[in-house]
C-alpha positions in Angstrom: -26.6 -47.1 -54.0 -26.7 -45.6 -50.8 -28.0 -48.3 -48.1 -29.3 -45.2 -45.3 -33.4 -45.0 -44.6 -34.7 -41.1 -45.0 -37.7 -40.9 -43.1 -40.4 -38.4 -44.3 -43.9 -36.7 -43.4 -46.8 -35.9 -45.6 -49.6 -34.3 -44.6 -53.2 -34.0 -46.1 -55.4 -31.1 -44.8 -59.0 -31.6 -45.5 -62.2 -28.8 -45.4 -65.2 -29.7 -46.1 -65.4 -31.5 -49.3 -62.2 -30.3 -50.6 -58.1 -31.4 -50.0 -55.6 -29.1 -50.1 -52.6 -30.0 -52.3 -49.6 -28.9 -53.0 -48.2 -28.3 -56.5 -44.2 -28.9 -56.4 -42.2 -25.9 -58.3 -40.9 -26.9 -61.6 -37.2 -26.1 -60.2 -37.8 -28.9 -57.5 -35.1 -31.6 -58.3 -37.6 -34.5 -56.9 -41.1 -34.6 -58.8 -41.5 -31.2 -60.3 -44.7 -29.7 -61.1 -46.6 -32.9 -59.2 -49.7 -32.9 -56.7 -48.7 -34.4 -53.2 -49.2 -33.2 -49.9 -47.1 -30.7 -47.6 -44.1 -32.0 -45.7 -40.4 -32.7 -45.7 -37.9 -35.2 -44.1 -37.3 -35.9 -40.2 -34.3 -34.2 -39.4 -31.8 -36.8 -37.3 -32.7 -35.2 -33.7 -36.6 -36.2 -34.8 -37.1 -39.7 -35.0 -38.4 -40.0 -31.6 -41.4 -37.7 -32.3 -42.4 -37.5 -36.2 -45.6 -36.0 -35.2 -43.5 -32.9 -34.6 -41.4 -33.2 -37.6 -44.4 -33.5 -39.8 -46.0 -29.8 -37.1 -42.2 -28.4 -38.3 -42.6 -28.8 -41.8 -46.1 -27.3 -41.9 -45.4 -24.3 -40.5 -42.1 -24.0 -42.1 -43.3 -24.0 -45.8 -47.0 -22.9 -45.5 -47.0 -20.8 -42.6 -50.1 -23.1 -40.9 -50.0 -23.4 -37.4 -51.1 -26.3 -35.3 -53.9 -24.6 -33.4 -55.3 -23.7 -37.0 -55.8 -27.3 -38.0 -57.3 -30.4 -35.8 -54.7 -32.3 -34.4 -52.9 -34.5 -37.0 -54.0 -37.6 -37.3 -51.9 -40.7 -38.3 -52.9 -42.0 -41.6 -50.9 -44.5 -42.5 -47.0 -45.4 -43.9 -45.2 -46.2 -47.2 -41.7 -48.0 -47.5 -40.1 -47.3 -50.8 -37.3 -49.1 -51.2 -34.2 -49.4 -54.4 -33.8 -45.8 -54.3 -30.7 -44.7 -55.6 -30.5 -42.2 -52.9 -31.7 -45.0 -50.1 -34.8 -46.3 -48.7 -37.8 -43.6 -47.5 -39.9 -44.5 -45.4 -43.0 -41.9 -45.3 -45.8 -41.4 -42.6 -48.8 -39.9 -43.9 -51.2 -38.0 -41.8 -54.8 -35.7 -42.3 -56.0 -32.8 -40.7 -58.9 -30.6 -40.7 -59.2 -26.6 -41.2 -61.2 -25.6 -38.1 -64.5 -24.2 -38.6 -63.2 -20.7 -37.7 -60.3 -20.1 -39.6 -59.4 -19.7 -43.5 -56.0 -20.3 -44.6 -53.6 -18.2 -46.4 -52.2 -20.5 -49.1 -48.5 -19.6 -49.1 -46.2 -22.0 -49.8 -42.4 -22.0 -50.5 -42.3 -25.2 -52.1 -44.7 -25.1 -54.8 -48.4 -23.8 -55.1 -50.6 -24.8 -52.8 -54.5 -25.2 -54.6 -57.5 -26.8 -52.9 -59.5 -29.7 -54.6 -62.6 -31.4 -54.1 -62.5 -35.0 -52.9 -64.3 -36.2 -55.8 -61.9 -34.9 -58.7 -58.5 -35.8 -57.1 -57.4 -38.3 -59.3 -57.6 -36.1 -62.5 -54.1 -34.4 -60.9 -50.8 -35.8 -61.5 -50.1 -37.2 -58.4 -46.6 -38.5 -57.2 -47.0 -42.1 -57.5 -46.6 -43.2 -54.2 -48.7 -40.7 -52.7 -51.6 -41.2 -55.5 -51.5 -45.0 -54.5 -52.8 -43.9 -50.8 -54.5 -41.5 -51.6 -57.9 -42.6 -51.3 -57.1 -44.7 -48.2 -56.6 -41.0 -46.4 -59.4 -39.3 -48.0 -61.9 -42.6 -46.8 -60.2 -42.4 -43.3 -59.1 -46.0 -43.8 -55.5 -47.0 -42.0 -52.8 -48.5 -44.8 -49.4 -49.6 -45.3 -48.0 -49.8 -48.5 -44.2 -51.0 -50.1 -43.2 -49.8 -53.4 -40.3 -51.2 -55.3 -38.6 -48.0 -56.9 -36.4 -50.4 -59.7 -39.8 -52.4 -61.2 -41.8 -50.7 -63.7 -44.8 -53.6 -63.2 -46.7 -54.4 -60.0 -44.6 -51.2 -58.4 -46.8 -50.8 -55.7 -48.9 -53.0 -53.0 -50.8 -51.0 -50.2 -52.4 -53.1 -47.4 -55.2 -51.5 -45.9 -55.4 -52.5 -41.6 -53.6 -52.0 -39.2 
């Protein structure tokens, strides 16, 4: 088992009453054909600024740009440790369309598809992600730990600071 920490982004844009998701492709090695949000890992020479890294990853595999979107707002984090690939730790952050803009809904990395608010937990949702989920859609700050190696109690999120 490898003992490094990956650090990665996901981001959840919101408009309106709806979320926008991304599908991942079926030829994705990690979690294919599940709902989560867009984003990738921090590369090495980003640590110091994961807002950025989370900006990066956006535009890289949707093609949104920062001034088409509020300004990303921190949303919480998730340590998931007893990977066999190491630790990940993930910062989630939400975003807003703005009023004046509609988004093209390309996406390298999957299929991107908007759902309403209310219906989000009929989609098959990568666990960790579905776990804080509704903490991001209810604008409520969380930290959560999830034990990858226990199939019981995987998963405790703490809602505060």
């Amino acid at each position: 088992m490898a003992n490094s920490l990956q650090v990665y982004t996901t981001i959840f844009i919101f408009q309106k009453t709806k979320v926008l998701f991304l599908k991942r492709a079926e030829w994705k090695k990690f979690a294919p054909n599940l709902y989560t949000g867009i984003g990738g890992k921090v590369e090495e020479n980003e640590h110091k600024d994961i807002r950025s890294s989370a900006y990066r990853e956006l535009q890289e595999e949707t093609r949104i740009k920062p001034e088409q979107i509020s300004p990303l707002k921190y949303a919480g984090e998730v340590l998931v440790f007893n990977r066999p690939d190491g630790d990940h730790l993930i910062y989630y952050y939400s975003s807003q369309v703005t009023n004046d803009f509609s988004l093209d809904l390309f996406c390298n990395e999957g299929k991107l598809e908007w759902h309403e608010q209310e219906s989000y937990s009929e989609l098959e949702i990568i666990p960790t992600t579905k776990s804080c989920l509704s903490y991001i859609v209810e604008n409520k700050p969380f930290r959560g730990i999830y034990n990858a190696l226990t199939e019981e109690n995987k998963y405790l999120v703490v809602s505060g600071n």
